[in-house]
C-alpha positions as CSV (number, residue, x, y, z in Angstrom):
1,X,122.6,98.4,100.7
2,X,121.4,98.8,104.2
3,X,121.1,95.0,104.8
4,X,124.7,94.5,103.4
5,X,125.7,97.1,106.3
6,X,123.7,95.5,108.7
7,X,125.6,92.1,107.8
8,X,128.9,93.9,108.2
9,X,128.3,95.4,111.2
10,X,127.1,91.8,112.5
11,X,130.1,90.0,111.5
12,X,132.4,92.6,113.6
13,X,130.2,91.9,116.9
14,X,127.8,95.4,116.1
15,X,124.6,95.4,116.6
16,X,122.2,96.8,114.5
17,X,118.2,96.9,114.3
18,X,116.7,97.7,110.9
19,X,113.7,100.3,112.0
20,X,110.8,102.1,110.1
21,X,109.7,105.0,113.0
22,X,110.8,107.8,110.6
23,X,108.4,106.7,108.2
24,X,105.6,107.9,111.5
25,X,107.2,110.6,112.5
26,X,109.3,112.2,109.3
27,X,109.2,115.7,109.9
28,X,110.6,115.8,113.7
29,X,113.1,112.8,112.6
30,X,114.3,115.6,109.9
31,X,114.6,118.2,111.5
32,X,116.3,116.2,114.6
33,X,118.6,114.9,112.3
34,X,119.5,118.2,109.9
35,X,118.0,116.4,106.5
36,X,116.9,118.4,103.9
37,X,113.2,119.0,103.2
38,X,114.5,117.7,99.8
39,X,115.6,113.9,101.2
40,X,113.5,111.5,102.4
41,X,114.3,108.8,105.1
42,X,113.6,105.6,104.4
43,X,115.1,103.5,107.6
44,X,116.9,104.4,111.0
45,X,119.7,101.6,111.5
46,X,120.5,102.3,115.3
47,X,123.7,100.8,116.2
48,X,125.2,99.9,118.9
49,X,128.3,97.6,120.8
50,X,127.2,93.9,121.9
51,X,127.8,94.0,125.6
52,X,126.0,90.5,126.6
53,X,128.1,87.0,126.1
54,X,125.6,85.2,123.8
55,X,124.9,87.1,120.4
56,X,122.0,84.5,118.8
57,X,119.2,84.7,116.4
58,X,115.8,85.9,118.2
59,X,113.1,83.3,118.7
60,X,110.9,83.1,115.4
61,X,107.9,82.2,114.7
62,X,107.9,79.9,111.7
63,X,107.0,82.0,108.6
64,X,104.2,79.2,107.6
65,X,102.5,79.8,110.8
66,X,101.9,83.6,109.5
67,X,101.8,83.0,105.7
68,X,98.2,83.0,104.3
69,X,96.8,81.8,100.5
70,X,94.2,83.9,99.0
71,X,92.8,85.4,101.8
72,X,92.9,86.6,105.7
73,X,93.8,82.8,107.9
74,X,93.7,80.8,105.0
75,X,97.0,78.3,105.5
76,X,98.3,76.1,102.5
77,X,98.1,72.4,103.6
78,X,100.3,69.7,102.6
79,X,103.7,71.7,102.6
């Protein structure tokens, strides 16, 4: 569900970073926020207005340069 947000908000010219910090630092995130003791937050989706003029993909590295087989630096060959 929060990827198909994070899409939306994309197509309309929002951006939107997917983050994990409230996994770290639950308890203060909580309380910041007013969640119950009884709820636990999963992602922060910050959002925010584009204000540059080129919206683009970030620079990747290609996922079979960080993809191991079997064990730690181990690269499949040959695909």
């Amino acid at each position: 569900m929060a990827w198909s947000l994070m899409l939306a908000l994309r197509s309309r010219g929002v951006g939107v970073a997917w983050t994990t910090i409230v996994l770290k630092h639950e308890a203060e995130i909580a309380a910041l926020l007013g969640i119950p003791v009884n709820r636990t937050p999963a992602a922060c989706l910050p959002v925010a207005y584009f204000t540059g003029d080129d919206f683009k993909p970030a620079k990747r590295v290609p996922a079979r340069e960080r993809t191991y087989w079997n064990k730690w630096g181990s690269r499949r060959e040959g695909r």
